[in-house]
C-alpha positions in Angstrom: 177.7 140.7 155.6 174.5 140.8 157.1 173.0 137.1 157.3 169.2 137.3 156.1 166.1 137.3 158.7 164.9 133.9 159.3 161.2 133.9 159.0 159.8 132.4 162.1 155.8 131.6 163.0 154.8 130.6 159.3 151.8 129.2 159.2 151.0 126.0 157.4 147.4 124.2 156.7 146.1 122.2 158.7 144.4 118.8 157.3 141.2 119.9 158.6 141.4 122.9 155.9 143.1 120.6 153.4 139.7 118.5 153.4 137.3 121.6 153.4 139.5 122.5 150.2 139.5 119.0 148.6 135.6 118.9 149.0 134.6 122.3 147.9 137.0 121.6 144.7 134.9 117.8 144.6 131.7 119.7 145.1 132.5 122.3 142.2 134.0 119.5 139.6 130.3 117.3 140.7 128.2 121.0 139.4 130.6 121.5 137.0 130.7 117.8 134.9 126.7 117.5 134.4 127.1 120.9 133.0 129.9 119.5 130.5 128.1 116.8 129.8 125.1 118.7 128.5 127.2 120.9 126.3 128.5 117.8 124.8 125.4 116.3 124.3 124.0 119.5 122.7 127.0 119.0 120.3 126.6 115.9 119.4 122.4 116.7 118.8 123.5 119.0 116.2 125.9 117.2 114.6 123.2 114.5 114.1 120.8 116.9 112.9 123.4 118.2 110.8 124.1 114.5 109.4 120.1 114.2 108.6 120.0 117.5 107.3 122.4 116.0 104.4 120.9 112.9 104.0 117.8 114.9 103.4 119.1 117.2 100.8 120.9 114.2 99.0 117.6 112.5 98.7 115.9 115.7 97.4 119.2 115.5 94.8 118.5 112.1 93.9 114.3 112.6 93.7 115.2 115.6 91.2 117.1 112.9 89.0 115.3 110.1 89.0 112.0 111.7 89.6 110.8 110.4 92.9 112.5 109.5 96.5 115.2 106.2 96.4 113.6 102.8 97.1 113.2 101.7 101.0 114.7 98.3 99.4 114.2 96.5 96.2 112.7 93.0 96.1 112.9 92.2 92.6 112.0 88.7 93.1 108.3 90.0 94.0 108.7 88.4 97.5 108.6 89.4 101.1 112.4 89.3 101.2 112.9 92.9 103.3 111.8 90.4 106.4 114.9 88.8 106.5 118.0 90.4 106.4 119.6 87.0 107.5 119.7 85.8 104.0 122.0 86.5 101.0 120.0 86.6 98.5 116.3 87.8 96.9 116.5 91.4 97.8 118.5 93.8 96.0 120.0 97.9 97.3 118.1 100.0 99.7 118.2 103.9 99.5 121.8 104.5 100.7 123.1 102.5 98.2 121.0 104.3 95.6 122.0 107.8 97.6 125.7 107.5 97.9 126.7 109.4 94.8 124.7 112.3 96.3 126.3 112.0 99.9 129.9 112.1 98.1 130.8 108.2 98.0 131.1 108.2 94.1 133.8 106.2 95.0 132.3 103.5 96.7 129.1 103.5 94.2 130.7 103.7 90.7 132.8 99.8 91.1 129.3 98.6 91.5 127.3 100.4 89.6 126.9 97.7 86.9 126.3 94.9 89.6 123.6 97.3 91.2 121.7 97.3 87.8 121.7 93.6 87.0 120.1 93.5 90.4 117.8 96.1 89.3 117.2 93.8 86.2 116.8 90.7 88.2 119.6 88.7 87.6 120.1 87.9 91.5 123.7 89.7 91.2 124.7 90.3 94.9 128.3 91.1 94.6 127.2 95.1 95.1 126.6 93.8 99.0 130.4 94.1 100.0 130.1 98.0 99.4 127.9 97.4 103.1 131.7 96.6 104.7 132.7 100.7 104.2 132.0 102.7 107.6 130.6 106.3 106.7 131.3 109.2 109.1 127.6 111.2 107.8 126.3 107.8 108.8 127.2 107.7 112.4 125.8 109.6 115.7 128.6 110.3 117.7 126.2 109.8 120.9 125.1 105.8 120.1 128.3 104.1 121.7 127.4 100.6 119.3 127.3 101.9 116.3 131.0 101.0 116.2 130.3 97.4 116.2 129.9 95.4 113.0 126.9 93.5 112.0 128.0 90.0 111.8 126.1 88.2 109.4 126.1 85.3 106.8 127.3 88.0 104.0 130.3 88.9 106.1 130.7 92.0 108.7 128.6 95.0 107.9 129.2 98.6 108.9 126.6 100.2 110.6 124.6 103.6 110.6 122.1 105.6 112.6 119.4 106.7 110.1 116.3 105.6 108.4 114.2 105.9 105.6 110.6 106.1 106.8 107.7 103.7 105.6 105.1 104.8 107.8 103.8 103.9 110.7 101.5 100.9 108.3 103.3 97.6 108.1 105.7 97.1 104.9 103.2 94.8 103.4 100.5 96.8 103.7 102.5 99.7 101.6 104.1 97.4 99.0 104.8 99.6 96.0 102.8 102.9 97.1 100.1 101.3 98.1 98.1 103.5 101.1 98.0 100.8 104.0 96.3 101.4 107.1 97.7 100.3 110.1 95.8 102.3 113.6 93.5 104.8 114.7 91.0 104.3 111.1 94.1 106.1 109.2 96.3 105.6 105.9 99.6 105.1 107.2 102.2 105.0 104.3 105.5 106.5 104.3 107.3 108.8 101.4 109.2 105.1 101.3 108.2 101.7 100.5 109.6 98.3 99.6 109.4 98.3 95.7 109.1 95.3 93.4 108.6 97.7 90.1 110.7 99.6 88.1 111.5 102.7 88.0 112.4 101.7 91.5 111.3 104.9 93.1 109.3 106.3 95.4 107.1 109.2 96.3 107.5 112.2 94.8 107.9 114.9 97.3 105.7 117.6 96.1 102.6 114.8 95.8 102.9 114.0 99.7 99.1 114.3 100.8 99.4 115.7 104.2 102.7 118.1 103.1 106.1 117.7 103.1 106.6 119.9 105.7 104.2 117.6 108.1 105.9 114.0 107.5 109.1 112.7 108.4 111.3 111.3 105.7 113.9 110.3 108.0 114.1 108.9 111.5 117.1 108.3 113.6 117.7 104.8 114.8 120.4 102.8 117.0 122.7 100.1 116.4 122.6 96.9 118.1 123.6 96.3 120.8 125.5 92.9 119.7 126.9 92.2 116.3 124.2 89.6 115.7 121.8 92.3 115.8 120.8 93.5 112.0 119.3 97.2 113.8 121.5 100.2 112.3 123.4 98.3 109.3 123.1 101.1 107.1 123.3 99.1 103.8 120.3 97.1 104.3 116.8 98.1 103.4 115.2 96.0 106.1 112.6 97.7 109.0 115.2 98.3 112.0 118.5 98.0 109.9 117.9 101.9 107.6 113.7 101.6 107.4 111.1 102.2 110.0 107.9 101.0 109.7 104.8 100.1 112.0 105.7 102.4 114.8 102.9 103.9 116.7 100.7 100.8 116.9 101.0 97.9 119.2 104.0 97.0 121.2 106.2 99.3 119.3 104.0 102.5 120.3 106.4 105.1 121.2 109.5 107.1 120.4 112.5 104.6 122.0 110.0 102.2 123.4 111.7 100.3 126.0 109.5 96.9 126.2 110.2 93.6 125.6 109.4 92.9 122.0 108.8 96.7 121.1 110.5 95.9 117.4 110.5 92.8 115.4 113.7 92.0 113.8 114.8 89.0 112.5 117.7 87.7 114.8 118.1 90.8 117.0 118.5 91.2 120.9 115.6 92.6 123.4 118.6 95.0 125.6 115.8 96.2 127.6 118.4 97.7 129.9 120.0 99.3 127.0 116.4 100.2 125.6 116.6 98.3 122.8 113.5 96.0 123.5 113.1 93.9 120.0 111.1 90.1 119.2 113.9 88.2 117.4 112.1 85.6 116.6 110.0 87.6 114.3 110.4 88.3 110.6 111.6 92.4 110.3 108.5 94.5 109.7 108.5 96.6 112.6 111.2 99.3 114.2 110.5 103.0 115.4 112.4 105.3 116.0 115.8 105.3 118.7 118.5 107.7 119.5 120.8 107.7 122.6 119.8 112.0 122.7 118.2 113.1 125.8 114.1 112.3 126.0 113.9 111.8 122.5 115.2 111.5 118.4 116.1 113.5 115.4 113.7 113.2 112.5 114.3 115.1 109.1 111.2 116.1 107.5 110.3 115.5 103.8 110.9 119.1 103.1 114.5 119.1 104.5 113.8 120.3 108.0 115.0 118.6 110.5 112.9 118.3 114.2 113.5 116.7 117.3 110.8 114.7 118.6 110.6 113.8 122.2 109.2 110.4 124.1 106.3 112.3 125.4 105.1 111.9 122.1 101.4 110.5 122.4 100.8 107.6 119.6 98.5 109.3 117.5 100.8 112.2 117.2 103.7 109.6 116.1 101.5 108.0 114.1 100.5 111.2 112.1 103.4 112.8 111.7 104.9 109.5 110.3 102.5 108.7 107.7 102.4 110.9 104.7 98.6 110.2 103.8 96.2 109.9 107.3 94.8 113.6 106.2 94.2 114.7 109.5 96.4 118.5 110.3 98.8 117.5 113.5 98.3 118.3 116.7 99.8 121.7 118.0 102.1 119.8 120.2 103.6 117.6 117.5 107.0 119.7 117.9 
């Protein structure tokens, strides 16, 4: 029997090329992971557009119904209650609430219907406020990491969400049951929503939309707060910052995601500048524009069902127009 050759002279790796190895493979995972993390964002972008694109169609659903676009919120006590979500009392659904038959929550809706319209009627029922507990998966953008928290508030914990009805870039009070308001720039500023004391409890209707439904956002993205204190993103309240927007594009709340100190005014939330969630809590809520944790920018479905994103570059006016529903003035050719 012939014993086998014994290899001799093998050559093994030295640590030098070990390194060069290690770093080129560091260097290719450091190109590699921003390139990742783009696809991933680009996923989660379209999922949210997707989400709006829903919303939108359910609220064209509803409008076909009832004849006109849900209510922002209902105050049926004929008082400024949408200023404060902090309380328990004096304000009755917002348009998710009235939506959720149309988004497929039949099931959360139907228990309550009957406690929704002694609301409606005035009777100061609130028991239709625990349905605000249930987390919805069409509410959420996967990119907003808070959105996960609850709102804790005197009515309990509250789920949160990442959309908004829009009432224009005039303050609520100025738009109180359709009225035109006029908020910057000389110009009407009223959304396709408003705060509603008066039944039918409906809104615009979508083919009467002054400027076009194709040139005014129904629906702007938003972000949760950033503590559970914070009311901004709790998707069953009708208040500006928690599912409404409203005087955006005028004064310290000028901008798409505007970072400063006291950029919205909610009641009780937290100015996260580092987070970009600049807010005034000692404020009453009548103020909130428009946040996403996207790239430069925020989804925003438009009153015919499309659904655009619009970047921070955005210049004011341009925000402002393409927010309210009645300025009469055609957009800029930049507005998308």
């Amino acid at each position: 029997m012939v014993s086998p050759k014994v290899r001799s002279g093998q050559r093994a790796f030295t640590l030098i090329e070990l390194l060069v190895v290690i770093a080129i493979i560091a260097i290719l995972i450091g190109l590699l992971l921003p390139a990742v993390q783009k696809v991933r964002e680009a996923a989660a972008r379209m999922s949210c557009q997707n989400n709006m694109k829903q919303l939108a169609l359910s609220c064209h659903s509803y409008h076909d119904t009832a004849g006109g676009l849900p209510p922002a919120i209902v105050c049926y006590n004929n008082g400024p209650a949408y200023q404060y979500p902090a309380n328990t009392s004096g304000y009755g659904p917002n348009w998710i609430i009235m939506i959720l038959p149309n988004i497929e929550q039949g099931n959360l809706y139907n228990p309550y219907s009957q406690n929704i319209t002694n609301n409606l009627n005035g009777t100061g029922d609130m028991t239709w406020q625990v349905m605000g507990r249930a987390t919805i998966k069409s509410l959420l953008c996967s990119s907003d990491g808070y959105n996960s928290i609850p709102y804790s508030g005197n009515i309990g914990n509250l789920a949160r969400g990442n959309y908004a009805a829009n009432m224009g870039p005039a303050w609520p009070y100025q738009t109180y049951n359709g009225s035109s308001g006029s908020s910057n720039y000389g110009l009407q500023g009223a959304g396709p929503f408003w705060v509603t004391t008066q039944a039918q409890f409906r809104c615009a209707q979508i083919q009467n939309i002054p400027d076009g439904s194709s040139n005014t956002i129904m629906l702007g993205e938003i972000r949760a707060g950033t503590v559970a204190t914070d009311p901004r993103g709790v998707w069953s309240l009708g208040h500006p910052g928690s599912s409404t927007i409203s005087a955006y594009a005028t004064g310290d709340d000028a901008t798409i995601n505007a970072n400063n100190n006291g950029a919205d005014d909610v009641q009780n939330c937290l100015s996260d500048t580092n987070q970009g969630m600049g807010c005034w809590q000692s404020c009453t809520s009548g103020q909130a524009t428009l946040r996403s944790r996207h790239t430069n920018g925020a989804n925003a479905a438009m009153a015919d069902g499309s659904v655009r994103f619009l970047t921070n570059s955005l210049s004011e006016q341009t925000l402002y127009q393409l927010g309210s529903s009645n300025d009469g003035l055609p957009l800029p050719s930049n507005a998308f």
